[in-house]
Biotite code that builds the C-alpha atoms (Angstrom):
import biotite.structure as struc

atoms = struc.array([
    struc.Atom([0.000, 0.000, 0.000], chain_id="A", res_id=1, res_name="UNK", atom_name="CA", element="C"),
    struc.Atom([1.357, 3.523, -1.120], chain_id="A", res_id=2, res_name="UNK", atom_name="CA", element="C"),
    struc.Atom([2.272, 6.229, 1.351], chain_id="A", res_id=3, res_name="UNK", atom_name="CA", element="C"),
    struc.Atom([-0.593, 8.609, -0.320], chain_id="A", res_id=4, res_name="UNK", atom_name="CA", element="C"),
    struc.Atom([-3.897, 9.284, 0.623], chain_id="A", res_id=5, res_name="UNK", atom_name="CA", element="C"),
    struc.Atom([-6.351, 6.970, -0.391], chain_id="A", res_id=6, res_name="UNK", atom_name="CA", element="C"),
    struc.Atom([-10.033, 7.657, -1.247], chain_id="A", res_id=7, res_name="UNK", atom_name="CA", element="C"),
    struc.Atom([-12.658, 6.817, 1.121], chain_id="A", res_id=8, res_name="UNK", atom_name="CA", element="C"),
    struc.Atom([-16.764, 5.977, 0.340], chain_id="A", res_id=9, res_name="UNK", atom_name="CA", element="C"),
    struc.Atom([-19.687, 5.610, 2.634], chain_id="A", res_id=10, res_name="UNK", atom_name="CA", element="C"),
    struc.Atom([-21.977, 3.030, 1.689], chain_id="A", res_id=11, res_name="UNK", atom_name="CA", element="C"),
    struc.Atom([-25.865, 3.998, 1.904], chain_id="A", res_id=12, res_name="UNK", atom_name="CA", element="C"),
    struc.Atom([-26.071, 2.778, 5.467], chain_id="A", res_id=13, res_name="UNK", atom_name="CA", element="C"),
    struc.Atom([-23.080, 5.272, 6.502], chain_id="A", res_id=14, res_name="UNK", atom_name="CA", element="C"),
    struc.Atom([-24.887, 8.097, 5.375], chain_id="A", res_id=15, res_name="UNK", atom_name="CA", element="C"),
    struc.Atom([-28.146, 6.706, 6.885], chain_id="A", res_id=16, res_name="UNK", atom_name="CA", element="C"),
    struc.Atom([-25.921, 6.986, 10.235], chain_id="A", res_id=17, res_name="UNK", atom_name="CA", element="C"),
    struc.Atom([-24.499, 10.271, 9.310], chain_id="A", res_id=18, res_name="UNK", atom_name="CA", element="C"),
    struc.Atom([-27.649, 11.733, 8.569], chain_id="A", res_id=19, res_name="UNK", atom_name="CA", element="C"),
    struc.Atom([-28.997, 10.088, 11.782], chain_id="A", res_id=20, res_name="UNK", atom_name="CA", element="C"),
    struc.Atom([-26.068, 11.445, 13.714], chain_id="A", res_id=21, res_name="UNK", atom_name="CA", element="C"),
    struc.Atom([-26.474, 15.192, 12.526], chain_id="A", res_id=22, res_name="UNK", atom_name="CA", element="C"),
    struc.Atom([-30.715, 14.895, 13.478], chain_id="A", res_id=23, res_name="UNK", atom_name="CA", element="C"),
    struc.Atom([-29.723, 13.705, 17.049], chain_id="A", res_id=24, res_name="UNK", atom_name="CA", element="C"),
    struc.Atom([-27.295, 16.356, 17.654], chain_id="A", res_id=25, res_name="UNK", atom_name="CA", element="C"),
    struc.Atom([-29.584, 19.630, 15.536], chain_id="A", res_id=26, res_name="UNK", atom_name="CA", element="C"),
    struc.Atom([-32.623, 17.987, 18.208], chain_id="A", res_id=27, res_name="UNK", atom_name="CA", element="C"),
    struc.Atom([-30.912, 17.587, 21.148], chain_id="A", res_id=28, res_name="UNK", atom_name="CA", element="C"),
    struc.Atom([-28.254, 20.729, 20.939], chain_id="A", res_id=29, res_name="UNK", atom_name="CA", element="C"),
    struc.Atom([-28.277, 22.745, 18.239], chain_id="A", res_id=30, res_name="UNK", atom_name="CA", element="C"),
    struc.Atom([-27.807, 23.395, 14.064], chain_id="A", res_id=31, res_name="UNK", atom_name="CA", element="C"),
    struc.Atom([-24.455, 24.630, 14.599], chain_id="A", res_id=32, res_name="UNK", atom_name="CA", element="C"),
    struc.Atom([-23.224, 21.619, 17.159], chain_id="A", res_id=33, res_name="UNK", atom_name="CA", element="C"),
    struc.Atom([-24.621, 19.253, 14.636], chain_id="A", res_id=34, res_name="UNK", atom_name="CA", element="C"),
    struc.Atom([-22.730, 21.114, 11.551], chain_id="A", res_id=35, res_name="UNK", atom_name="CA", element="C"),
    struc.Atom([-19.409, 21.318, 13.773], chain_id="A", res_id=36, res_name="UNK", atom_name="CA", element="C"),
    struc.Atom([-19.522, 17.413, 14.459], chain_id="A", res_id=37, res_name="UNK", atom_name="CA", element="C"),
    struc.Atom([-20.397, 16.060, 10.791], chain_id="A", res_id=38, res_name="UNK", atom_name="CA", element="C"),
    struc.Atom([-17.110, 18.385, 10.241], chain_id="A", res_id=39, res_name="UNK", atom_name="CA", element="C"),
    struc.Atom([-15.291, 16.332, 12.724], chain_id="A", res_id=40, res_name="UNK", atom_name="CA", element="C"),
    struc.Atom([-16.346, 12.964, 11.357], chain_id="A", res_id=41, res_name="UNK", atom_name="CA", element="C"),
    struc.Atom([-15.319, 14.378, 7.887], chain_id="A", res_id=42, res_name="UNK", atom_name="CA", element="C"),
    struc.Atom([-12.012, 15.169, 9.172], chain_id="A", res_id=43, res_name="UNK", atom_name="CA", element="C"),
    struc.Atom([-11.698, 11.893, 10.813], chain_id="A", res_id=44, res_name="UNK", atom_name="CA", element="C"),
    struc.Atom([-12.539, 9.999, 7.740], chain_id="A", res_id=45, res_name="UNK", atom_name="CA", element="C"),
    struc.Atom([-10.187, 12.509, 5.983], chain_id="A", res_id=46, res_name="UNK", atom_name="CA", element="C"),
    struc.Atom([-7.695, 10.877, 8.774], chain_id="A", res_id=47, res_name="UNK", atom_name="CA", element="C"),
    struc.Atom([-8.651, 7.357, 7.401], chain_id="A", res_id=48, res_name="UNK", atom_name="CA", element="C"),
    struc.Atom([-7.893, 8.098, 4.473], chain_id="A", res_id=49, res_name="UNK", atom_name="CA", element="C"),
    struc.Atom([-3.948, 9.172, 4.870], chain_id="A", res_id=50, res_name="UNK", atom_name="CA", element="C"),
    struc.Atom([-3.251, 6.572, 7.778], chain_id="A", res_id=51, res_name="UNK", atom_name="CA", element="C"),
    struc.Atom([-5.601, 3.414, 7.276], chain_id="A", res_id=52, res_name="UNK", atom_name="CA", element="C"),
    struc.Atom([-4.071, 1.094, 8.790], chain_id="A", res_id=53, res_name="UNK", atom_name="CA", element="C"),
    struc.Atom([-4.229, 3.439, 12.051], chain_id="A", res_id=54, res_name="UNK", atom_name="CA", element="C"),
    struc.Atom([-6.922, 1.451, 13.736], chain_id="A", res_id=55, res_name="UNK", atom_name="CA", element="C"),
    struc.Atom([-6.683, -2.408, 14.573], chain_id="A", res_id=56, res_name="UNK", atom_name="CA", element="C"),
    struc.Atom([-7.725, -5.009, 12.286], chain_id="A", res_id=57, res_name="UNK", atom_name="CA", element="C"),
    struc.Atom([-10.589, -6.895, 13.406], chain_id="A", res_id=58, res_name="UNK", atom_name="CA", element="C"),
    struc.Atom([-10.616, -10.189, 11.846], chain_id="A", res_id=59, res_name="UNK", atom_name="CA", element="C"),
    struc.Atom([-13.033, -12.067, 13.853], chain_id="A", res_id=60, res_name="UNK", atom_name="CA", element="C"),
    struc.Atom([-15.046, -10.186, 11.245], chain_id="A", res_id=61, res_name="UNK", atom_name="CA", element="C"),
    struc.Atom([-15.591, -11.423, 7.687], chain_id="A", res_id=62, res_name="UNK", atom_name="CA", element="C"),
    struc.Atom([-14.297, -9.529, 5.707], chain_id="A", res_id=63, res_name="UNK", atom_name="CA", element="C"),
    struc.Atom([-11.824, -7.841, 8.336], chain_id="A", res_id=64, res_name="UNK", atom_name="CA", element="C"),
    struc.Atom([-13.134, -4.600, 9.394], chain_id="A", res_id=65, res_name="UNK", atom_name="CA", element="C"),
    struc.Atom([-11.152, -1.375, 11.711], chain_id="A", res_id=66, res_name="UNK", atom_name="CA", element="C"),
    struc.Atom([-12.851, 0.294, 13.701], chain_id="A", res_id=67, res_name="UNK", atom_name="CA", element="C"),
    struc.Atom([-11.550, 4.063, 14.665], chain_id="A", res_id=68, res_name="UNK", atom_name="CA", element="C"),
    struc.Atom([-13.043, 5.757, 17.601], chain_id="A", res_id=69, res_name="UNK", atom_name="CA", element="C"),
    struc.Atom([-14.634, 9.358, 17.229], chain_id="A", res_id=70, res_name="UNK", atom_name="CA", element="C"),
    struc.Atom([-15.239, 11.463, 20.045], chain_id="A", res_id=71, res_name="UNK", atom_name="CA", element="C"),
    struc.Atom([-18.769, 9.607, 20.877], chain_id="A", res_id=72, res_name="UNK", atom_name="CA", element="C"),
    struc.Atom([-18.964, 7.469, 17.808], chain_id="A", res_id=73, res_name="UNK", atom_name="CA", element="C"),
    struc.Atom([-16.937, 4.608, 15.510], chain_id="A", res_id=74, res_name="UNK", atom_name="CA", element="C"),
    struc.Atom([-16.267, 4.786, 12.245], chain_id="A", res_id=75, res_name="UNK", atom_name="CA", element="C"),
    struc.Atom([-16.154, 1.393, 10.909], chain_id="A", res_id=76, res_name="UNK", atom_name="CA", element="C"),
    struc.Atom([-14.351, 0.633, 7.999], chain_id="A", res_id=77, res_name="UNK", atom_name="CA", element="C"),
    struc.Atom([-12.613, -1.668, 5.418], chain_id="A", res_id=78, res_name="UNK", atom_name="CA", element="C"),
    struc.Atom([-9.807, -1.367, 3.313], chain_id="A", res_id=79, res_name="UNK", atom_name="CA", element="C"),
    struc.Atom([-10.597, -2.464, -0.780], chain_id="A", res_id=80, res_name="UNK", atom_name="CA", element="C"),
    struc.Atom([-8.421, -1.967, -3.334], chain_id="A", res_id=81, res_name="UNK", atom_name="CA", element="C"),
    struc.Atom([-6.721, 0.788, -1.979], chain_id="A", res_id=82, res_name="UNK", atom_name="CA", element="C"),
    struc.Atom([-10.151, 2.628, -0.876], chain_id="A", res_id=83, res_name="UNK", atom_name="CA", element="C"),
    struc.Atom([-11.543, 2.964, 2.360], chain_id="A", res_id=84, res_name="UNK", atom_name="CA", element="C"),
    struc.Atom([-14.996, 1.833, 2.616], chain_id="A", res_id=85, res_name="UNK", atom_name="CA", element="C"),
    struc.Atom([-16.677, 3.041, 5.234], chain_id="A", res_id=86, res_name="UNK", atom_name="CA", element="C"),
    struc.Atom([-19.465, 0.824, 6.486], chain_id="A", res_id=87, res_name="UNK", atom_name="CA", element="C"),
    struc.Atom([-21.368, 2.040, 9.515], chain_id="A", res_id=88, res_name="UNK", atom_name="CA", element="C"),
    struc.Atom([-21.095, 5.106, 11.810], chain_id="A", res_id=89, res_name="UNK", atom_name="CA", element="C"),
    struc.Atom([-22.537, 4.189, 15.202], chain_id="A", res_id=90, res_name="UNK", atom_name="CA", element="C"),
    struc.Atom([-22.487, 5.540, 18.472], chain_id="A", res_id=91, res_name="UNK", atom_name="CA", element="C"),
    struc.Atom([-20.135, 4.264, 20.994], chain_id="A", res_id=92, res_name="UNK", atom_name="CA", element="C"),
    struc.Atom([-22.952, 2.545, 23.366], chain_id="A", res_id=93, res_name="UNK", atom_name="CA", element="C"),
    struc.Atom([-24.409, 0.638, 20.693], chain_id="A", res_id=94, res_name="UNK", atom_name="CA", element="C"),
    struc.Atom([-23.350, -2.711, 20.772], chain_id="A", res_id=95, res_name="UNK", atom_name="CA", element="C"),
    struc.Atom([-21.761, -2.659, 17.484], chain_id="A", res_id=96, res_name="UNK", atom_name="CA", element="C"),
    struc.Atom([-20.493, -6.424, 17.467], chain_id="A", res_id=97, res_name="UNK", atom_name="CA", element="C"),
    struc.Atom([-24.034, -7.894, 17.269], chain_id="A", res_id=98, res_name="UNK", atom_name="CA", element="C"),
    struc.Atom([-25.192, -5.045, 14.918], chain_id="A", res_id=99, res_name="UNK", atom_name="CA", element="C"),
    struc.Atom([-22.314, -5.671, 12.258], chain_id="A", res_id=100, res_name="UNK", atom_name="CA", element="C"),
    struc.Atom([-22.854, -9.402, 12.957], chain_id="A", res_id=101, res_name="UNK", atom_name="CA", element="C"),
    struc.Atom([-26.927, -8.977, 12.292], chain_id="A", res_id=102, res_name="UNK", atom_name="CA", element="C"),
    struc.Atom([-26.204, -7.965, 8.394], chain_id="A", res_id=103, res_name="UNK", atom_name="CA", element="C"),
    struc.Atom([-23.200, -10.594, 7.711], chain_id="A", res_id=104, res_name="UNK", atom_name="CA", element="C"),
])
């Protein structure tokens, strides 16, 4: 794998979360809160992108999936063909094991 920045996409369900994650936050704080954490989750995929391998492999997955840590959210994710796929965005105290295991 090259030293340059790869390309990430999120696949429908990621923006489903996304989307989900910037309607909690508009609700429960405000428009700007929710605007100024979809930038940090940008920036964090962004961060993906130029260090992929940053976040342990887990391979009791199949395929393998990584799993970064966002403030209050993961950003799961899988490396194909030098892209970054990101899968699901889901708050930390979701039990994102049997969630990721429910659509295997």
């Amino acid at each position: 794998m090259s030293s340059s920045k790869l390309q990430y996409r999120l696949t429908p369900k990621a923006f489903e979360d996304l989307d989900e994650v910037w309607r909690y936050t508009a609700e429960n704080w405000s428009l700007d809160q929710a605007d100024h954490y979809i930038d940090g989750l940008a920036q964090a995929f962004d961060m993906i992108a130029s260090m992929p391998l940053l976040a342990r492999e887990r391979i009791e997955f199949d395929p393998a999936i990584r799993v970064h840590h966002h403030q209050s959210h993961l950003v799961i994710y899988t490396i194909n063909n030098n892209q970054i796929d990101i899968i699901r965005i889901l708050g930390g105290r979701q039990d994102w094991q049997v969630i990721l295991r429910a659509t295997e």
